[in-house]
C-alpha positions in Angstrom: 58.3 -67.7 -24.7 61.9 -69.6 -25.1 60.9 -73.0 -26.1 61.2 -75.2 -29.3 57.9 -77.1 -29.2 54.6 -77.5 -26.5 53.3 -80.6 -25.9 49.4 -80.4 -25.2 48.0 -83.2 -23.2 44.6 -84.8 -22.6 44.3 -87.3 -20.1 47.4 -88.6 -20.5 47.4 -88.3 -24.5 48.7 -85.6 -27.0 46.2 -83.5 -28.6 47.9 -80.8 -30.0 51.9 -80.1 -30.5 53.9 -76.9 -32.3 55.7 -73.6 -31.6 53.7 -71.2 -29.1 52.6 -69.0 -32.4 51.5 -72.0 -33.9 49.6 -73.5 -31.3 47.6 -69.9 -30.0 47.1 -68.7 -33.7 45.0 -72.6 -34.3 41.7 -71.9 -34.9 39.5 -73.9 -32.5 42.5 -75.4 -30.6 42.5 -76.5 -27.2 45.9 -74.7 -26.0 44.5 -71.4 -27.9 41.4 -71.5 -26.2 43.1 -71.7 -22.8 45.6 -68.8 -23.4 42.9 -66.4 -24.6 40.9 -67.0 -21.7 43.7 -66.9 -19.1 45.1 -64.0 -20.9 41.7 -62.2 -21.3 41.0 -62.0 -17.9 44.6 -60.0 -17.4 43.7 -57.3 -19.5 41.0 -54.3 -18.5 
C-alpha cells in the first residue's frame, strides 16, 4: 500500500489509526479483523 497513515472509523468516530503494518499486525483490531477476512476469502 502507498499511504502514510489509515484512519479507522466507527460511526462517524476514530477507532483505530497507524501505518497499514501497524494496523493489520494489532491484535484484536477492528481494521485487522476486516483485512483477514476479506483477504481470507481470496486465497484457496
Amino acid at each position: 500500500m502507498n499511504v502514510d497513515k489509515i484512519i479507522v472509523l466507527n460511526q462517524g468516530e476514530i477507532i483505530e489509526e497507524g501505518s497499514h503494518n501497524k494496523l493489520v499486525n494489532k491484535q484484536e483490531g477492528y481494521y485487522s479483523k476486516l483485512y483477514h477476512s476479506y483477504y481470507s476469502g481470496l486465497v484457496g
